[in-house]
C-alpha positions in Angstrom: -18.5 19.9 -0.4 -19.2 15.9 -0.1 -16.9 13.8 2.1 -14.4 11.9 -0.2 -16.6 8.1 -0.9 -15.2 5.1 0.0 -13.8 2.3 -2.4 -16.0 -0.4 -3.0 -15.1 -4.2 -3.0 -16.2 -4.3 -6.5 -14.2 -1.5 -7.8 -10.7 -3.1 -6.2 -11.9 -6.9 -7.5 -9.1 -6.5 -10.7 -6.0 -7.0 -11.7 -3.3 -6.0 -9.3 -2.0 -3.7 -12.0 -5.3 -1.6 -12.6 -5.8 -1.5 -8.9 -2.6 0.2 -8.3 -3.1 2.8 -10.6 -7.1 3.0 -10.0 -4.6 3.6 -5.9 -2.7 6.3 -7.0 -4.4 9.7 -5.5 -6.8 7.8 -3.2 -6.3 8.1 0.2 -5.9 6.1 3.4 -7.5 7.2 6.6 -7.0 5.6 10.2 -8.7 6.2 13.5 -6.3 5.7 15.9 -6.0 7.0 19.8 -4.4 10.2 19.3 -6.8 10.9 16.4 -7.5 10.7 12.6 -4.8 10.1 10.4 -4.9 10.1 6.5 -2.4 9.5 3.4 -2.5 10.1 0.4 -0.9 7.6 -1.6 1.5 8.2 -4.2 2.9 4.7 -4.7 2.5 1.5 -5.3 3.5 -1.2 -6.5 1.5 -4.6 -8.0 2.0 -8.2 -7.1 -0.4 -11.1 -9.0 0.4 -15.1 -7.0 1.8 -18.0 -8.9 2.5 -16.2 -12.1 4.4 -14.0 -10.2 7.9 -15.2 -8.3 8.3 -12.2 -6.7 4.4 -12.7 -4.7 4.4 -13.6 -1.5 1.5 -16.1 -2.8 4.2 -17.6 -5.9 4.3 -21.2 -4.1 0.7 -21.2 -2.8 -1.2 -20.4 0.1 -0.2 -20.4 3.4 -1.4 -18.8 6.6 0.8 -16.0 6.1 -0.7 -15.2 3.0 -4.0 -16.4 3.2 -6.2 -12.8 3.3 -3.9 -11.9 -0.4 -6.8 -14.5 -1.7 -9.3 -12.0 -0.8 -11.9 -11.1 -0.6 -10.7 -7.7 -2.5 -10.4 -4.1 -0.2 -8.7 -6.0 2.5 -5.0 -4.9 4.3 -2.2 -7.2 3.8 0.0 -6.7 6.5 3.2 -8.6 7.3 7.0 -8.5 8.9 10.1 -7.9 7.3 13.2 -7.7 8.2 12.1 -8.3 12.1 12.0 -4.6 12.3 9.1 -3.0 9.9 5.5 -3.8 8.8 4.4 -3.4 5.5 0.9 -3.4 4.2 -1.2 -4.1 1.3 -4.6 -3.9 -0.2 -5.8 -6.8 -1.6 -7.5 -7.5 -5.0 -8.9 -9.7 -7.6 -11.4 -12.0 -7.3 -12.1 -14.1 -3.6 -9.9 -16.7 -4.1 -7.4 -15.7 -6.5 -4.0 -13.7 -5.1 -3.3 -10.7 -5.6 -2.4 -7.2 -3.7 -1.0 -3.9 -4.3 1.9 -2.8 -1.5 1.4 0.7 -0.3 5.0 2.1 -1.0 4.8 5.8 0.4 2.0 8.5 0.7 1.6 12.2 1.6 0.2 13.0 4.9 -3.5 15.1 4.7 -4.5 14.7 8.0 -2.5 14.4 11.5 0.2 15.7 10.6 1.0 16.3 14.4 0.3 12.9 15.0 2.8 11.4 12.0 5.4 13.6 13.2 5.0 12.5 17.0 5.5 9.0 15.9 8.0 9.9 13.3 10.5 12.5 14.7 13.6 11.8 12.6 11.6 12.5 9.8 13.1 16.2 8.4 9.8 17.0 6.2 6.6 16.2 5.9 7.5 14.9 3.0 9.2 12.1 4.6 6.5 11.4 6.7 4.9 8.1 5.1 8.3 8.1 2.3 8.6 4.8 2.0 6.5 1.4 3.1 7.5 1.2 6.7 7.0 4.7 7.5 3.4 4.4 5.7 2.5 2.0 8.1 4.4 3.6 11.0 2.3 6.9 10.6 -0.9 5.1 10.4 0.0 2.7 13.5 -0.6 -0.3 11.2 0.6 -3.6 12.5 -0.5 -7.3 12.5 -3.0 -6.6 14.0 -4.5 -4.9 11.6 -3.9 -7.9 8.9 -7.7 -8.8 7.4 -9.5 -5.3 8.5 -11.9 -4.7 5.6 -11.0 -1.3 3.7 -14.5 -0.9 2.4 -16.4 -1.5 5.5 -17.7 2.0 6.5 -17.6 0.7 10.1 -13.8 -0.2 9.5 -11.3 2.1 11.5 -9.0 2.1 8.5 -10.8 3.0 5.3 -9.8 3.8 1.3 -11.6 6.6 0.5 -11.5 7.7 -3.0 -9.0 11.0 -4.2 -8.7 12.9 -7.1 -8.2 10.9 -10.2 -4.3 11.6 -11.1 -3.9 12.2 -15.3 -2.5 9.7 -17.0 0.6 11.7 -17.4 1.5 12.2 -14.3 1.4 8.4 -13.6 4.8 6.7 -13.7 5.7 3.2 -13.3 9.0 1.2 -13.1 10.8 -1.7 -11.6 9.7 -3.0 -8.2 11.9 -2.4 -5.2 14.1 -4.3 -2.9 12.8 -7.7 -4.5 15.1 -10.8 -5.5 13.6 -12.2 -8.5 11.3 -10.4 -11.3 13.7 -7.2 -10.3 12.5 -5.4 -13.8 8.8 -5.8 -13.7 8.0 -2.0 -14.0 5.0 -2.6 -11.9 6.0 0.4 -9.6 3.7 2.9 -9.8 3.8 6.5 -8.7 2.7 10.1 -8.7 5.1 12.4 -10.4 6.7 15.4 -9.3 5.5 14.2 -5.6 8.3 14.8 -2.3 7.0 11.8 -0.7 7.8 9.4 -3.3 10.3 6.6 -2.0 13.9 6.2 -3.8 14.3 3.5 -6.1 17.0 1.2 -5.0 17.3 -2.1 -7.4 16.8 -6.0 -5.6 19.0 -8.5 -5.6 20.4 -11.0 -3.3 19.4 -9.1 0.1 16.0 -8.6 -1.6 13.0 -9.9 -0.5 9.3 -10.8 -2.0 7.1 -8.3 -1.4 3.3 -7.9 -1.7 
């Protein structure tokens, strides 16, 4: 059997939207010290820039947001909260903003590892169940912020998954933001454990992606 090929830039260079369900089933692999990691994700959710207020890029760019203006099949990653990192892969075209967050996955590979860095985690399921603990599993941090997805060389890499049916594919409101709250840009795999639990924004809210 062939190894799983990676994303190109090309195939992520559209609409936020079509990239996070073109997402769903593909999967995210790190090498990190302790050894490979890998998700499988099974959410998303889409954010465009100034026709969107709930974009991180809505009022421009900035240097926190400067890689969402691509070039496409880049991470996203940023702070929130001052407790959790939460990443993104970028795309449309260089120059113009847009990203897809990377809500919650299913661990494939490293499962020791995930659970080692996630102990208070009861399941595997609730490994990568949610944005933060994505990013936790995968050691993702700031650091990270730029790497190029579709670089073979890259340490963190999109390779692509089964194609989920179009049935299975869900979408919804957006999570946790304070403005655009009913956007049903939320993507996700149904019937999967790991996906996160919708909880609706508000005034504690907070753009995302």
């Amino acid at each position: 059997m062939s190894a799983p090929r990676q994303l190109t830039e090309q195939e992520l260079s559209v609409d936020p939207v079509d990239a996070a369900k073109l997402l769903l089933g593909c999967v995210l692999q790190a090498d990190t010290p302790q050894g490979p990691v890998a998700v499988r994700l099974v959410e998303v959710e889409a954010y465009r820039g100034g026709d969107d207020p709930a974009s991180h890029c809505y009022r421009g760019r900035t240097p926190r947001n400067d890689v969402m203006f691509g070039p496409a099949g880049r991470l996203y990653v940023y702070f929130v909260y001052g407790m959790h990192y939460c990443a993104n892969i970028v795309s449309l075209t260089d120059g113009v903003p847009g990203a897809v967050l990377l809500r919650a996955g299913e661990v494939i590979t490293g499962v020791d590892i995930a659970r080692a860095r996630r102990p208070s985690a009861r399941s595997t399921a609730e490994l990568a169940k949610g944005p933060a603990r994505l990013t936790g599993v995968l050691g993702l941090d700031r650091a990270h912020n730029g790497i190029n997805l579709t670089d073979p060389d890259s340490p963190l890499r999109v390779l692509a998954g089964d194609p989920v049916p179009a049935e299975s594919i869900k979408a919804g409101p957006r999570v946790g933001v304070a403005v655009a709250m009913d956007v049903p840009w939320r993507f996700w795999v149904d019937g999967s454990p790991a996906v996160s639990t919708y909880r609706r924004g508000g005034k504690r809210g907070t753009r995302s992606g």
